[in-house]
N, C-alpha and C positions, 0 to 999 in steps of 0.2 A: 355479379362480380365476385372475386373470388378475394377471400380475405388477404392474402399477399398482394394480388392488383390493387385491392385498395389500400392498403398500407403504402404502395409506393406510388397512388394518384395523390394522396395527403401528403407523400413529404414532396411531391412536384410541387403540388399546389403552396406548401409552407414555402419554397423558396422564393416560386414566381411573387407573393406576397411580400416577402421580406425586402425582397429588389425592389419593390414598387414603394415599402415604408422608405428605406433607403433614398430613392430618385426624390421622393416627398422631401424629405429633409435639406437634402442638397438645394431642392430648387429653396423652400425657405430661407436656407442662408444663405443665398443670391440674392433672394431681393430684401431679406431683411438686412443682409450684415452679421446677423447671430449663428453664432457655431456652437453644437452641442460639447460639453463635456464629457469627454470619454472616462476621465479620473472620477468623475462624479455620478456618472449614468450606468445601471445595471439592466439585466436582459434577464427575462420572466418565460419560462419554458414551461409548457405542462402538455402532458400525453403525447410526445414526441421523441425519437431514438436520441440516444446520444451523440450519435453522426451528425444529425442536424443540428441538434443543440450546440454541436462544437463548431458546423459551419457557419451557425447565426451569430455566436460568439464573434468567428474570424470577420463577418461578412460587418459587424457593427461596431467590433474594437472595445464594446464594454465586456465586464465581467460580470458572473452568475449571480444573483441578488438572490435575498432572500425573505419570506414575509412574514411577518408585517412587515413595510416600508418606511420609512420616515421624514416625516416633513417638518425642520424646525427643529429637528431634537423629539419631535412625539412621534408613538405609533400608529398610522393609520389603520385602523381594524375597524370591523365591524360586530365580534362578538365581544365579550365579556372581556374587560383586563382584568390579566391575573397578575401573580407576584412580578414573574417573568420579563414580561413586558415595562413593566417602570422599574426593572431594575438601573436604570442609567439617571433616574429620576433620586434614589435611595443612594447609589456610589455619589451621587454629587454631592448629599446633603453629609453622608460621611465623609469624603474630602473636604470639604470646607471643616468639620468641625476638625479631624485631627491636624489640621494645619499649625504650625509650631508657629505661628502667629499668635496662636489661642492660647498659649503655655501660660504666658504671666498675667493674664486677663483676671481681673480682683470679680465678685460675685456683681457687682453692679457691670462691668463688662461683658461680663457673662449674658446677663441679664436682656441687654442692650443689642448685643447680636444673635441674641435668639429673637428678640422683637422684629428687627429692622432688619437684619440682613439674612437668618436662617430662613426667617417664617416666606420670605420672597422669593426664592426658588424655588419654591411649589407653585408659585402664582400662576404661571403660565402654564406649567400643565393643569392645575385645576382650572383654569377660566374655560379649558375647553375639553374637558374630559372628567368623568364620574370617578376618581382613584379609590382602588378598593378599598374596603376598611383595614384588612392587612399590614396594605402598604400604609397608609394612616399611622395605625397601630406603632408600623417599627420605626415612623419619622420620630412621631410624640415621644418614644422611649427614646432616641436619641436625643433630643429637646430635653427632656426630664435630666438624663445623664449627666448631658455635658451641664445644664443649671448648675444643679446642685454639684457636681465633683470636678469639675474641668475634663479633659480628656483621657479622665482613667477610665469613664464609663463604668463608673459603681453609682449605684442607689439605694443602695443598703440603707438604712436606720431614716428616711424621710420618711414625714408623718404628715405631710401636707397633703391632701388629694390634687391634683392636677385639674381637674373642675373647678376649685378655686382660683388655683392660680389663672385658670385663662379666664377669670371674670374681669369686666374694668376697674378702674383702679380707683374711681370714686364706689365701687362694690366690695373691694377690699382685697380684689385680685391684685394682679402684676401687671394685666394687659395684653399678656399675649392673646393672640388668638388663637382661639378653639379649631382645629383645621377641618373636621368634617363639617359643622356652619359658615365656614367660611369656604367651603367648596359648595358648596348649595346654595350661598348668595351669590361668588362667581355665574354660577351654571342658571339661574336663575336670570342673570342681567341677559339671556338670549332667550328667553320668553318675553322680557321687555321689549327686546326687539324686533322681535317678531308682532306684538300687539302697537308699539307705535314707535319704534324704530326706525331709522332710515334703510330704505331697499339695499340690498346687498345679495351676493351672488347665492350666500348661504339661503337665507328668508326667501330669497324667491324660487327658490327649489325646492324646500319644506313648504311654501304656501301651492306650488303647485303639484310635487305631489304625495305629499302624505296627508295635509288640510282639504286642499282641491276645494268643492263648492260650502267645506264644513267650515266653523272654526275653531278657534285653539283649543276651547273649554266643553265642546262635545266629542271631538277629536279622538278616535278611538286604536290603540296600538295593534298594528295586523303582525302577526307572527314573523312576516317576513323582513321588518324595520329594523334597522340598527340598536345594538345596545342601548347607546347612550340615546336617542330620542325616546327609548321606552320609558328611561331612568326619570328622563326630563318631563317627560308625561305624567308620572306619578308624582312630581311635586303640585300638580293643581291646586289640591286641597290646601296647603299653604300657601298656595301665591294669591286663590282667588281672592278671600276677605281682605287681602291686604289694598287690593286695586280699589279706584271710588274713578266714576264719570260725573263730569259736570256736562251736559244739555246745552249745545248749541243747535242746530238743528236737527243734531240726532241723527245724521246720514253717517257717522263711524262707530255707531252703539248698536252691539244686537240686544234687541228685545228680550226676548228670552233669558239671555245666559248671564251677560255684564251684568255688574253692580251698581247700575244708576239710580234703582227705586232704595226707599227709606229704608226697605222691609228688606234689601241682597236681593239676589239674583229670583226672579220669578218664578224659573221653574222648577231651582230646587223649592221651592216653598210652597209651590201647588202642584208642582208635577206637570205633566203632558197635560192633563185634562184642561189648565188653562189655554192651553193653544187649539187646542180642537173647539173647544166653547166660542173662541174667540173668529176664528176663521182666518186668521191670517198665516203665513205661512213661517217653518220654524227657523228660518235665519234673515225672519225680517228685522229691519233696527227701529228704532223710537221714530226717526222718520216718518212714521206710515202711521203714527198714532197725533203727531204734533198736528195742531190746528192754531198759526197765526203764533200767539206765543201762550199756547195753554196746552 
């Protein structure tokens, strides 16, 4: 076939397609009752003429979108965020502070809505996304600013470290909190639940497949994985020692890796050569060692 016949069997074939997404949709909001949002729904074109892209346009009533996407206010991506991307994360936290609300606010007010009310508008994007240090970086200097000068945004002549200040207040900080540890105990609460959380759409797509027959704590990142599960991956080493098993019948404990013996986890402490000595296999649980209650 000859490169122009197949350019014009491809945009046959995009249309016949599109008519068919189309019919799909229709018949859905027949028997659900639910109507798509055209105000709210965009159309994703790639390696196709412009002629098409402007009939799929005509053909579905939305406009050209662009990616990343977003759901919630976040960007859905899969590589690295950069400044770019939370920039709507950064304009927020500067709109709240220049707001002329803030003008007569004495140093204890000040104080008070960087605690309670600034440091919470990161929440939700940090509960479910790695935020660069960058972005970090220019929140914390706006936090520092507005403390100390209100909304001139000077920090001139402060001799406090900011390490202090985010320590608690029976440590002689102020309380705020530190936002890169506190984006790593967010991100963190979804390794909890993936190890004994409630099932959800999320964990059982991660358990089936990026874990699959492994689990969480030999679990190894393939090049192909999303950012943030790689990010997530690399907190093991402080989540492990933190975890402790109590021994019920040992059918939700692996052998091997958990923290239920005196000594931490087995096989960092003998290595492989305990499971080979041993003959049992390396994602067996306590299970298979219990006799009665010994």
């Amino acid at each position: 076939m000859s490169p122009y016949l197949f350019v014009i069997a491809m945009e046959v074939l995009s249309k016949i397609l599109a008519k068919r997404i189309e019919a799909a949709l229709d018949e859905f909001s027949l028997l659900s009752g639910l109507h798509a949002n055209h105000a709210k729904s965009n159309i994703f074109t790639s390696s196709v003429s412009s002629i098409i892209s402007q009939q799929l346009i005509n053909l579905f009533g939305c406009t050209v979108g662009s990616l990343p996407i977003h759901y919630l206010g976040i960007p859905i991506i899969s590589s690295m965020l950069c400044l770019c991307n939370c920039s709507p994360l950064v304009d927020k936290v500067s709109t709240r502070l220049t707001s002329w609300l803030n003008r007569g606010l004495s140093y204890v007010g000040r104080l008070h809505h960087v605690v309670f009310v600034l440091t919470s508008l990161q929440v939700f994007w940090a509960s479910y996304l790695f935020l660069p240090n960058k972005v970090l970086k220019i929140i914390k200097q706006k936090f520092r600013s507005f403390l100390w000068k209100g909304i001139k945004g000077d920090i001139k002549g402060v001799k406090i470290c900011w390490s202090d200040i985010c320590l608690p207040k029976k440590e002689g900080g102020l309380g705020i909190k530190d936002l890169s540890s506190w984006n790593k105990a967010l991100m963190i609460r979804h390794r909890w639940i993936l190890i004994y959380g409630t099932s959800n759409l999320w964990s059982s797509w991660i358990k089936a497949y990026h874990l699959k027959d492994s689990n969480l704590w030999e679990a190894k990142a393939p090049c192909t994985c999303y950012w943030n599960w790689r990010k997530l991956l690399h907190l093991r080493p402080l989540v492990h020692p933190l975890i402790r098993h109590f021994i019920g019948n040992g059918s939700s404990t692996f052998l091997w890796f958990d923290n239920w013996h005196p000594d931490g986890s087995l096989i960092s402490k003998w290595s492989n050569h305990v499971v080979y000595d041993s003959g049992l296999p390396i994602h067996a649980t306590v299970s298979s060692i219990v006799n009665g209650d010994s």
